[in-house]
PADRENLO-191587 format. One record per residue (C-alpha): x, y, z; residue in one letter; residue number from 0. Coordinates in pm, 1 decimal, padded with zeros to 6 digits, always signed. Example, Ala and Ser with C-alpha at 12.3 -4.5 7.8 and 13.67 -1.06 7.14 Angstrom:
REM PADRENLO-191587
SITE          u          v          w   resn   resi
SITE   +01230.0   -00450.0   +00780.0      A      0
SITE   +01367.0   -00106.0   +00714.0      S      1
//
This chain:
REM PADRENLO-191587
SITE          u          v          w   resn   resi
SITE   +07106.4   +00556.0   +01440.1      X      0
SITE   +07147.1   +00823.9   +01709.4      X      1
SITE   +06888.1   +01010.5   +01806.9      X      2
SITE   +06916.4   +01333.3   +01562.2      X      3
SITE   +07046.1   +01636.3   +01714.0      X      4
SITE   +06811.3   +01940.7   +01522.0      X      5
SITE   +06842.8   +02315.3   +01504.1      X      6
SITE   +06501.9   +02472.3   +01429.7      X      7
SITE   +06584.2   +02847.7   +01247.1      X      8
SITE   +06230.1   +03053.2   +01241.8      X      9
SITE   +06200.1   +03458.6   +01250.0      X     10
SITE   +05960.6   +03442.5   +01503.0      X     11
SITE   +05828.9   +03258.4   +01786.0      X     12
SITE   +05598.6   +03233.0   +02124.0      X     13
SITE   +05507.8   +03440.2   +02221.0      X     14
SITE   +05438.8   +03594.7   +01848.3      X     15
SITE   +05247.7   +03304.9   +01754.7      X     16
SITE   +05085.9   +03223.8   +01428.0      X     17
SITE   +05003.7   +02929.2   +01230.9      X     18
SITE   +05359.6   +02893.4   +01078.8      X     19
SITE   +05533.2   +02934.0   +01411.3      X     20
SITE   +05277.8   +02709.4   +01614.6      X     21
SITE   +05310.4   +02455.5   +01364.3      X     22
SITE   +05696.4   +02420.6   +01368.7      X     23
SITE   +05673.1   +02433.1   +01783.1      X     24
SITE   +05438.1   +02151.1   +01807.1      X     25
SITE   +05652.3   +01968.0   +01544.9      X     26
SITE   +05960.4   +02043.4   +01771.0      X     27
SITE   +05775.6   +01913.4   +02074.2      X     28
SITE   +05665.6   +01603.4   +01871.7      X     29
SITE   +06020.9   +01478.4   +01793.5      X     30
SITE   +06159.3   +01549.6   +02104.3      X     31
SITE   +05937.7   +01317.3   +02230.8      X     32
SITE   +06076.3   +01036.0   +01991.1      X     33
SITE   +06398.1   +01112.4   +02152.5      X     34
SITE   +06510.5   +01425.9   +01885.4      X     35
SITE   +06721.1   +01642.1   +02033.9      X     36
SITE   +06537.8   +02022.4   +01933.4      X     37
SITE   +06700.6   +02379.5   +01987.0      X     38
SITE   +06492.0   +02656.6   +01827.1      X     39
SITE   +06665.6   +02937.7   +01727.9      X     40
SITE   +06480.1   +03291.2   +01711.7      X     41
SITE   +06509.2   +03634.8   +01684.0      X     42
SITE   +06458.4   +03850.4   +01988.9      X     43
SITE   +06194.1   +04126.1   +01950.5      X     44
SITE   +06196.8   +04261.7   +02248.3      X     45
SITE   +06479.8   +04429.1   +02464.6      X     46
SITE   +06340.1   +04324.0   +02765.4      X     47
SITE   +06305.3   +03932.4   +02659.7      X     48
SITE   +06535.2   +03670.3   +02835.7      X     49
SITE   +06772.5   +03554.9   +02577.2      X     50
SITE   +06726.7   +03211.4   +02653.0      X     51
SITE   +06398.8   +03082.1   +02756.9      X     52
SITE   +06256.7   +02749.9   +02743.9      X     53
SITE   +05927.0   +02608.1   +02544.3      X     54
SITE   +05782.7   +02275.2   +02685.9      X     55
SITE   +06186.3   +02173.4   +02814.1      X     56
SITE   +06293.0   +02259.2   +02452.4      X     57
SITE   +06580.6   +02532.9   +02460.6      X     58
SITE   +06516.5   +02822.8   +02304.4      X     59
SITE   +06814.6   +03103.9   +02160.6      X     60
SITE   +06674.9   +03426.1   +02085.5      X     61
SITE   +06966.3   +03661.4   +01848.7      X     62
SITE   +06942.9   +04010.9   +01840.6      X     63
SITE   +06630.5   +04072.7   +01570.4      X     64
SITE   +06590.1   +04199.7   +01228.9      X     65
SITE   +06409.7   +04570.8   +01136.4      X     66
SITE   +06392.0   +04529.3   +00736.9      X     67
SITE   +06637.7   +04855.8   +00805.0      X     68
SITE   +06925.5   +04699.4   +00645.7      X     69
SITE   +07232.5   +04732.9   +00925.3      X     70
SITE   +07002.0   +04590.9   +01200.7      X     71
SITE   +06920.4   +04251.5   +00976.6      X     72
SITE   +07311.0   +04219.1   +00871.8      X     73
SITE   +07345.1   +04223.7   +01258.9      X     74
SITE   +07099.5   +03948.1   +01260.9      X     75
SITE   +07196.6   +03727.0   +01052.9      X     76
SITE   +07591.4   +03764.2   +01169.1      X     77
SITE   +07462.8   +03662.8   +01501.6      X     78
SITE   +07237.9   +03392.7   +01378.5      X     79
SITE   +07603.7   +03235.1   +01146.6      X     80
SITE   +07788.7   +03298.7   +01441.0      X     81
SITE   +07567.1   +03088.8   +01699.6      X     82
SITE   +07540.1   +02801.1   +01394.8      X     83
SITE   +07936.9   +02822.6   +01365.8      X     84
SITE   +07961.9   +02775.5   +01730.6      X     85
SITE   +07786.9   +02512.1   +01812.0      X     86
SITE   +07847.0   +02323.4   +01484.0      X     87
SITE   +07954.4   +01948.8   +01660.1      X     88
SITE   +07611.0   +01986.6   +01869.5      X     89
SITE   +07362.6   +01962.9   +01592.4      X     90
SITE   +07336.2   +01704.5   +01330.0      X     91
SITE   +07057.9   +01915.0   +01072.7      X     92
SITE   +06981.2   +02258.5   +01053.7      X     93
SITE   +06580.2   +02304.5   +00926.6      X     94
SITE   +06472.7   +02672.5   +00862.0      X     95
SITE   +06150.4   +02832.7   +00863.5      X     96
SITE   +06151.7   +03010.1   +00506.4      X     97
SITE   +06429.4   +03128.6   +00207.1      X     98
SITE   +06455.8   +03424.2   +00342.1      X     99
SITE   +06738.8   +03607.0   +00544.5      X    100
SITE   +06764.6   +03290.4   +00792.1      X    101
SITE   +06792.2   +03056.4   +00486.1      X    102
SITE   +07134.1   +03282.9   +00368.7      X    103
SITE   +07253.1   +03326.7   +00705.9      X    104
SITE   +07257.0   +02922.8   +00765.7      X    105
SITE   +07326.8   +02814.9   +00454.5      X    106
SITE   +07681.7   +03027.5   +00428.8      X    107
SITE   +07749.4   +02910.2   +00838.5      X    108
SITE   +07695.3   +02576.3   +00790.9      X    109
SITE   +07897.6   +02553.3   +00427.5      X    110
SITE   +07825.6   +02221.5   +00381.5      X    111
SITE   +07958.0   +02057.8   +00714.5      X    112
SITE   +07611.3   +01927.2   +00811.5      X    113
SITE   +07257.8   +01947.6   +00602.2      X    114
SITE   +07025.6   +02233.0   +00561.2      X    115
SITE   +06662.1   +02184.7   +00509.5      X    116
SITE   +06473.2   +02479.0   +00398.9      X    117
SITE   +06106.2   +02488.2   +00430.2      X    118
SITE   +05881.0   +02716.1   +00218.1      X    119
SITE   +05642.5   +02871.2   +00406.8      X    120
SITE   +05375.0   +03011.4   +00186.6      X    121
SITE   +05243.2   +03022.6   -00169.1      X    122
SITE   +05129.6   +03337.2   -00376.4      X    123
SITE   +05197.4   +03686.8   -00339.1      X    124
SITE   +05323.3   +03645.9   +00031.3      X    125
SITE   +05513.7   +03333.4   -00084.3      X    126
SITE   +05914.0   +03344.1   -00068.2      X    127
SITE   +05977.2   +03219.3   -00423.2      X    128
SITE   +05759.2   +03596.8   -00525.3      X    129
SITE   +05944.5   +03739.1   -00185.5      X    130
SITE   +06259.3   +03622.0   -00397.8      X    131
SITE   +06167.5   +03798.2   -00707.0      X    132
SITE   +06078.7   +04131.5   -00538.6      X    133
SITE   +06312.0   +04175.8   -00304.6      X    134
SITE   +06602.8   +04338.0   -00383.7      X    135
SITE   +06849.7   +04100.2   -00219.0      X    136
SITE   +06650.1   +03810.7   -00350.8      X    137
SITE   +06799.1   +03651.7   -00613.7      X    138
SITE   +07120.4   +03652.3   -00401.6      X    139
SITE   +06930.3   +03511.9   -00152.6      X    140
SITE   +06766.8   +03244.5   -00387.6      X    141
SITE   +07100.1   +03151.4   -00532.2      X    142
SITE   +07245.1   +03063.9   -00182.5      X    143
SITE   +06939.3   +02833.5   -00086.0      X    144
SITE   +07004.4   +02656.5   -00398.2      X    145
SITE   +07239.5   +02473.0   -00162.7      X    146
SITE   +07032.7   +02347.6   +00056.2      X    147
SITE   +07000.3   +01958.3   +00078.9      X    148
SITE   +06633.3   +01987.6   +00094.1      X    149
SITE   +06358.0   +02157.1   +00013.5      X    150
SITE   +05996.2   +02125.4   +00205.4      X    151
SITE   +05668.8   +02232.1   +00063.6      X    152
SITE   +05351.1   +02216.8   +00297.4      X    153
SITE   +05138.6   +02168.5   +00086.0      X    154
SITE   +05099.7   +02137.7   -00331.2      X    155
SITE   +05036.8   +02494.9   -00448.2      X    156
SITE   +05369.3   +02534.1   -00257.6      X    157
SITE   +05548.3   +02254.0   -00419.5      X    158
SITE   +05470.7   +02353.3   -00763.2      X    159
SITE   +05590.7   +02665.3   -00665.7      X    160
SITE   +05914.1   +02547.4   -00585.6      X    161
SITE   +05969.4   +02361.8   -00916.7      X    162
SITE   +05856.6   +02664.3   -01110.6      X    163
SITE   +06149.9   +02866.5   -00946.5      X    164
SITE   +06394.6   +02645.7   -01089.7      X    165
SITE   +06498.3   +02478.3   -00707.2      X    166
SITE   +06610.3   +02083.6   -00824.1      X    167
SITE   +06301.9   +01851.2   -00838.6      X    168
SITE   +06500.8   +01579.4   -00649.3      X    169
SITE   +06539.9   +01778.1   -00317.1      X    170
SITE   +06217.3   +01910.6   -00311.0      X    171
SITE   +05995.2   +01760.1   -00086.6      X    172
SITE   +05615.3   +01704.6   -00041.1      X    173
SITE   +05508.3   +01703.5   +00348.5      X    174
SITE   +05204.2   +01815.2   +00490.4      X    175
SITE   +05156.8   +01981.3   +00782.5      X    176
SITE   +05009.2   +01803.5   +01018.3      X    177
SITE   +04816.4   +01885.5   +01413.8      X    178
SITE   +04703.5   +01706.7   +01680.2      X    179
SITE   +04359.9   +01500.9   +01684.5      X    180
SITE   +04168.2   +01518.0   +02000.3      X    181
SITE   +03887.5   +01296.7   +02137.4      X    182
SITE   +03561.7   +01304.8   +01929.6      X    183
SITE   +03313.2   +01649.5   +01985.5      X    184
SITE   +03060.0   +01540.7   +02241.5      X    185
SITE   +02820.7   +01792.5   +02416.3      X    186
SITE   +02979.4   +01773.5   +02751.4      X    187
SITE   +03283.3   +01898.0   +02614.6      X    188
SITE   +03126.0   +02161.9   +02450.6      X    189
SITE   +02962.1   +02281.0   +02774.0      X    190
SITE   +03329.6   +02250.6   +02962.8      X    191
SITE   +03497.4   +02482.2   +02710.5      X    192
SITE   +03198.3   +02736.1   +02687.1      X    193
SITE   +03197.0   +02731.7   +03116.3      X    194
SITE   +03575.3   +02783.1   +03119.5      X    195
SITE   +03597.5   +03056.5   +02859.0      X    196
SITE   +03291.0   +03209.7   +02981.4      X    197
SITE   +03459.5   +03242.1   +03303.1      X    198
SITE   +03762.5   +03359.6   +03177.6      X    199
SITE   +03612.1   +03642.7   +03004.0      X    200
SITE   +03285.6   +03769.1   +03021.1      X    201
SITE   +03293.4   +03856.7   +02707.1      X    202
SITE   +03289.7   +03498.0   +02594.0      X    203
SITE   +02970.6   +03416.2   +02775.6      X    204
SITE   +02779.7   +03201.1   +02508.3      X    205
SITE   +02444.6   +03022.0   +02662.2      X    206
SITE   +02505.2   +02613.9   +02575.9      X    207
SITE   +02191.2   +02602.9   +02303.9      X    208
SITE   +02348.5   +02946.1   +02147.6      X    209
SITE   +02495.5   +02872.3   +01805.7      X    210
SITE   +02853.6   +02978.6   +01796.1      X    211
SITE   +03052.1   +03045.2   +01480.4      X    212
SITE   +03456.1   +03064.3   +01544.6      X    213
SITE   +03693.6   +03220.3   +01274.3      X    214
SITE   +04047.8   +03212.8   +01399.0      X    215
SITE   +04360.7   +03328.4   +01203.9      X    216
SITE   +04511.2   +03663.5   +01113.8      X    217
SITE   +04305.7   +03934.5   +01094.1      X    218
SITE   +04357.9   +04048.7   +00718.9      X    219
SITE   +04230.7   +04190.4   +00373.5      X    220
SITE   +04221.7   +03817.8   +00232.9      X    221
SITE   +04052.8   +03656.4   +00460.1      X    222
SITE   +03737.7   +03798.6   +00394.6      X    223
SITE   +03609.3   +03892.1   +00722.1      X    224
SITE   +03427.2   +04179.3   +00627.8      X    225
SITE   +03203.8   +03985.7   +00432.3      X    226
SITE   +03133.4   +03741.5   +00677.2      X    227
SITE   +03057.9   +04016.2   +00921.6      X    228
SITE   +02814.0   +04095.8   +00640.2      X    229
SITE   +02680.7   +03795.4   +00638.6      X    230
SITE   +02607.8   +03724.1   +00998.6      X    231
SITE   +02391.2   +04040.5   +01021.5      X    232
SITE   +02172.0   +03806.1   +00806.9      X    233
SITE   +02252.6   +03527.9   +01009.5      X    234
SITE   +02111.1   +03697.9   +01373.1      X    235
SITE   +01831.6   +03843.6   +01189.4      X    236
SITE   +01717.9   +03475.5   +01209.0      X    237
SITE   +01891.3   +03329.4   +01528.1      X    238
SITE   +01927.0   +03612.1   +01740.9      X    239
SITE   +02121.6   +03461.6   +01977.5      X    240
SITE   +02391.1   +03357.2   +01750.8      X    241
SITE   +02723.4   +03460.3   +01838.4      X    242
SITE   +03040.0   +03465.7   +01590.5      X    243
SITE   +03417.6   +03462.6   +01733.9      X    244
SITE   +03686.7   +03594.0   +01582.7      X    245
SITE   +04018.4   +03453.2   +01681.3      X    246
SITE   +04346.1   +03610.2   +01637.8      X    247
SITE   +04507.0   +03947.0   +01530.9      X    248
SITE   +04617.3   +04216.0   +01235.6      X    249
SITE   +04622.5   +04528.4   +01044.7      X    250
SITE   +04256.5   +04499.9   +01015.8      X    251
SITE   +04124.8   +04464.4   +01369.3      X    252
SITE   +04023.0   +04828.2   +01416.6      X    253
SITE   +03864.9   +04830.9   +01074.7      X    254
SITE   +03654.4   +04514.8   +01162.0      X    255
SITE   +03602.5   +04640.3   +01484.6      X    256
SITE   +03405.7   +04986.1   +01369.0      X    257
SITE   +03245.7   +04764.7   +01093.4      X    258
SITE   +03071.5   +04614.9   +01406.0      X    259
SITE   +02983.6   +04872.2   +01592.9      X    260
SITE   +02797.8   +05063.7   +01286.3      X    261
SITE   +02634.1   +04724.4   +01247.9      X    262
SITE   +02513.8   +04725.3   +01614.6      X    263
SITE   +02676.6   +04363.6   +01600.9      X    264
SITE   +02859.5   +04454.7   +01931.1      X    265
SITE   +02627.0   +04221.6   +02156.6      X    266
SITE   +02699.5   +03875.4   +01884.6      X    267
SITE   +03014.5   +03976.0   +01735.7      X    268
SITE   +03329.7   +03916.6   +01918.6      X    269
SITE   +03699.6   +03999.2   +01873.6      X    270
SITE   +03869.0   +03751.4   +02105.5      X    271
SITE   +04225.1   +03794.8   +02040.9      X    272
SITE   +04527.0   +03546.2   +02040.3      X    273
SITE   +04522.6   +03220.1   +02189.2      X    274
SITE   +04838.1   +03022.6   +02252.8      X    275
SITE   +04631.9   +02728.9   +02128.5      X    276
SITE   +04304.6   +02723.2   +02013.7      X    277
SITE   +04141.5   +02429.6   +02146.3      X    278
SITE   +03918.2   +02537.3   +02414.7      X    279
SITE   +03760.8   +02744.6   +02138.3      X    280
SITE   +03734.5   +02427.4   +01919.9      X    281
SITE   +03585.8   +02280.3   +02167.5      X    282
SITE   +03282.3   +02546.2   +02218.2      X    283
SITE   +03218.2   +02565.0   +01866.1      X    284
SITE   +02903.4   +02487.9   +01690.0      X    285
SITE   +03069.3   +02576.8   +01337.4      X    286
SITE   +03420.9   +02669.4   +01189.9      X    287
SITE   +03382.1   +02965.1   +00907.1      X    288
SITE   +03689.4   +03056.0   +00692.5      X    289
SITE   +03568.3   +03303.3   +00437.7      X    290
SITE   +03918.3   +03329.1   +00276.6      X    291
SITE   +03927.8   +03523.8   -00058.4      X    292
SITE   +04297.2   +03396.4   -00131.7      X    293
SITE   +04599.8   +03193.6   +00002.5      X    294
SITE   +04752.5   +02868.7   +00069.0      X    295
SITE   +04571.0   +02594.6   +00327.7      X    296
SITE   +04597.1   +02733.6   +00661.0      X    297
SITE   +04691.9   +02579.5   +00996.8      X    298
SITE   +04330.0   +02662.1   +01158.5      X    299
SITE   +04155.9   +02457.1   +00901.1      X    300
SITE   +04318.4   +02141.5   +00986.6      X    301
SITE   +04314.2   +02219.2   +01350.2      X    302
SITE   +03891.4   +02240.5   +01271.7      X    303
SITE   +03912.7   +01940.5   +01065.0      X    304
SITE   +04060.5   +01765.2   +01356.5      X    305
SITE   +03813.2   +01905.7   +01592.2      X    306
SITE   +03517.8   +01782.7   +01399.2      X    307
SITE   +03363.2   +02116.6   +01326.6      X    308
SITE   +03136.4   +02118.9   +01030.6      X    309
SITE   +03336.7   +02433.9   +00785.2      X    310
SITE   +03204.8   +02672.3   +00570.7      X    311
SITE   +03485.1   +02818.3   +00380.4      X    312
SITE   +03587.7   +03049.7   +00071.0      X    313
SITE   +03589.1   +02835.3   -00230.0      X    314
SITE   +04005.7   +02911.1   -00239.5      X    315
SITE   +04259.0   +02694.1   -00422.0      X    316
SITE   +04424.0   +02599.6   -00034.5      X    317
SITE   +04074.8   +02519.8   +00066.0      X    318
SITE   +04024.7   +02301.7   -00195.1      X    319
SITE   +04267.9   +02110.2   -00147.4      X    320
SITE   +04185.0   +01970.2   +00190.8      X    321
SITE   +03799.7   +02017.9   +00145.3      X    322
SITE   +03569.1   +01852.9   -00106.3      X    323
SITE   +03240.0   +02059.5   -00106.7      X    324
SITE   +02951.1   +01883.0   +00078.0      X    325
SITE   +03167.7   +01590.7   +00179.6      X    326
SITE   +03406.2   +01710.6   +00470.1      X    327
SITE   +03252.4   +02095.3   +00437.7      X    328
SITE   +03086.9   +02350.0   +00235.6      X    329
SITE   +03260.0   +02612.3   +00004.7      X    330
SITE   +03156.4   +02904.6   -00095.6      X    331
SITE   +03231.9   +03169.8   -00368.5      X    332
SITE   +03460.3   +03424.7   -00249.6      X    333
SITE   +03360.0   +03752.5   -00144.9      X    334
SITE   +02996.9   +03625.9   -00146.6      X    335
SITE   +02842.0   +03707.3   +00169.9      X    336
SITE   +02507.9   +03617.1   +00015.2      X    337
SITE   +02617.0   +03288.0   -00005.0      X    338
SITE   +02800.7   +03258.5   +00326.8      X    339
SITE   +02508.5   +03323.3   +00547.0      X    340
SITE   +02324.6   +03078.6   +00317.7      X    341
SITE   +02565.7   +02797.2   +00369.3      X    342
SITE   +02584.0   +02885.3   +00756.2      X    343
SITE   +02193.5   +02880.0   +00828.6      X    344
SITE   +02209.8   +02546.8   +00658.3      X    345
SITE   +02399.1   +02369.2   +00868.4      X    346
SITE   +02255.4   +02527.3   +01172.0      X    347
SITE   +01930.5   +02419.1   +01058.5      X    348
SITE   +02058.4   +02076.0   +00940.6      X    349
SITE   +02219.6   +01902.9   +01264.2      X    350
SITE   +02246.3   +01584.0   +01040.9      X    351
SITE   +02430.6   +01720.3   +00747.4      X    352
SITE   +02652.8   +01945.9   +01021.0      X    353
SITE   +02761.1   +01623.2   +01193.1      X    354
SITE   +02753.5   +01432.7   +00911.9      X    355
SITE   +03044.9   +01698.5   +00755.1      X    356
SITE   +03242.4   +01736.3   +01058.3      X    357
SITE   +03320.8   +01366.3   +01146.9      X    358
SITE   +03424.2   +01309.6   +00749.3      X    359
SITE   +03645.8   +01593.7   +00808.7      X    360
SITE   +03800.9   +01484.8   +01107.0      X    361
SITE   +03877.8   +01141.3   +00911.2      X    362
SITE   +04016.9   +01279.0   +00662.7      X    363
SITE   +04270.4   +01514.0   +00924.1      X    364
SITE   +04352.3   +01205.7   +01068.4      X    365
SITE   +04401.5   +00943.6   +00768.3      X    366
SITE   +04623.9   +01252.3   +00579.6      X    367
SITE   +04688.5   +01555.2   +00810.2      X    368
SITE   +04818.0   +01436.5   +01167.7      X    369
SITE   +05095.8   +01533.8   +01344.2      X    370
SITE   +05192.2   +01215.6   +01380.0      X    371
SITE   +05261.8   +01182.4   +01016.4      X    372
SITE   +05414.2   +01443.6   +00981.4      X    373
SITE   +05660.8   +01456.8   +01232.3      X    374
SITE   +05737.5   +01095.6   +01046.8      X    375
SITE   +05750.6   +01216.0   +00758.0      X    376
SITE   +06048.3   +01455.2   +00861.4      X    377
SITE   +06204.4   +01210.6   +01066.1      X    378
SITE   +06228.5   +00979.3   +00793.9      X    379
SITE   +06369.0   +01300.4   +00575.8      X    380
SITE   +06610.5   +01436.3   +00826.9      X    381
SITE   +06755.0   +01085.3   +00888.1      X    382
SITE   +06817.0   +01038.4   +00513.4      X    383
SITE   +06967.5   +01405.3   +00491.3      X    384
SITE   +07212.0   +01303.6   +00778.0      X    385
SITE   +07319.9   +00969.4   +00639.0      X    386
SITE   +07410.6   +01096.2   +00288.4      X    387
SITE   +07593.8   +01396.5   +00417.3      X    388
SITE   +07789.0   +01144.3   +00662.5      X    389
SITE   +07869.1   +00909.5   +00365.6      X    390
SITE   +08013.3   +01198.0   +00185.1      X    391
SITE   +08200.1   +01359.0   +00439.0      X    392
SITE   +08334.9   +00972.7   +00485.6      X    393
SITE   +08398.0   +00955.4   +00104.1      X    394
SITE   +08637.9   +01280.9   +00126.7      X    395
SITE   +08883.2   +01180.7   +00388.1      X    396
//
């Protein structure tokens, strides 16, 4: 077979990176180096932006963006059906980033002519299949991505989603996100990262026997970060040298940030902001802590998993379902900061069992949650999607 020609549809993109959107790029990366073929298509946020760019050699097309205003999405998506229409003999599968506007938009372009994979982002009340309830355009929306040839879920809470909102069981798929594993945690590595960082901002100046704590992900109501600041006033009450990272960005960063200061946490508490990648990080890390109260499995996690950081996290369905409690991490009752500090001063005070947790969890990242297999996993999708739809183009000449 040739090598697949893909269009990649997602709202947003580098440099407004989060998990979704750095997941799909390193996915895009992946297959082009199997010989896909990627274009990335994206809104573009920013007047200023080029409207073409390009993201490790892989072309990307930024369209004039959406507001949620109404006239300025309709714009959108026009332009987003018009560039799909275009260019129709230069791709060979269309795979969007949610069943949302872009879903519509692609799905009414396309009409059939090649396949349209639609991937379901999230699960719960920031899920699309509740966006599709809710919004008032929804249910149009929701009967137009009925057409799709496939539908992904990430993970299983997503999945079952799917099926409860009536999309056809045979075209829904199970794949799971997936990241890149990097060479096994050693304490030379961990002295690199904290040197570089440390020299890259002063603020990230961690001695190498300080234990360091690194949350990273968006900076929200439900991930429970106000408890775990909380909790780590307990924690440098005992290690007073402990520091705690927190990685990433969102509507609560000044509210976390005053929580702090009234906490005279400034001196062990840091707001890092976003990272293109959060490796170096990783690397520095004595402990990953996700005190989510809610949500689907996240992007960080696996990326800690891979790392080989022991994890304390909230004791969340999404957790759970990567996680078993004191095999590849600890979990913890949500919105229990009692608890949190308890299950962090264990494994600072139990190297063995910290160790012991974080190479199990990078096993299991790379026996079930590589990128690897995941960019497989589509391949071997996409390939199938392409066939059929050439059979049946064949079948009505």
């Amino acid at each position: 077979m040739k090598p697949l020609r893909l269009v990649f549809v997602t709202r947003r993109f580098w440099p407004l990176i989060g998990g979704s959107e750095k997941l799909l790029g390193n996915l895009a990366v992946e297959l082009a180096g199997r010989g896909c073929r990627v274009t990335i298509l994206t809104a573009r946020w920013r007047p200023n932006w080029p409207a073409r760019i390009t993201f490790h050699e892989l072309p990307v097309v930024r369209l004039p963006p959406p507001d949620g205003r109404g006239w300025r999405t309709i714009c959108y998506m026009r332009a987003l059906a018009r560039w799909l229409t275009r260019n129709q003999d230069a791709y060979d599968l269309v795979y969007v980033a949610g069943l949302k506007h872009e879903a519509y938009a692609a799905l009414r372009a396309v009409g059939g002519r090649v396949p349209v994979a639609l991937r379901a982002e999230k699960a719960g009340r920031h899920g699309d299949c509740l966006w599709q309830i809710e919004a008032g355009c929804g249910r149009r929306v929701k009967e137009r991505c009925m057409k799709a040839a496939a539908f992904v879920g990430p993970s299983r809470a997503v999945h079952r989603e799917l099926q409860a909102a009536g999309y056809p069981r045979p075209r829904i798929q199970l794949l799971h996100d997936g990241v890149a594993i990097p060479p096994p945690r050693s304490p030379k590595i961990k002295a690199a990262a904290r040197a570089v960082l440390g020299e890259a901002n002063a603020a990230l100046e961690v001695p190498h026997w300080a234990p360091l704590a690194l949350y990273a992900g968006p900076l929200h109501a439900g991930k429970g970060l106000k408890h775990l600041l909380v909790a780590w006033g307990q924690i440098v009450a005992r290690w007073p040298h402990a520091r705690l990272w927190l990685a990433g960005d969102g509507p609560d960063r000044a509210a976390l940030q005053a929580q702090i200061e009234a906490m005279n946490l400034g001196h062990r508490i840091a707001l890092v902001g976003v990272f293109d990648t959060v490796d170096e990080l990783l690397s520095a890390a004595d402990l990953f802590v996700l005190p989510s109260l809610e949500g689907d499995m996240c992007l960080a996690l696996l990326e800690a998993m891979a790392a080989g950081l022991p994890i304390v996290a909230g004791d969340t369905p999404g957790n759970r379902a990567v996680l078993n409690d004191g095999r590849e991490g600890l979990l913890v009752p949500a919105a229990d900061a009692g608890a949190l500090s308890a299950a962090i001063a264990r494994l600072f005070e139990q190297r063995e069992l910290a160790s012991r947790l974080g190479a199990a969890a990078r096993d299991r990242a790379a026996a079930e949650f590589s990128l690897a297999q995941m960019a497989d996993a589509h391949v071997t999708l996409f390939e199938r999607l392409v066939q059929l739809c050439h059979v049946k183009s064949q079948g009505c000449r």
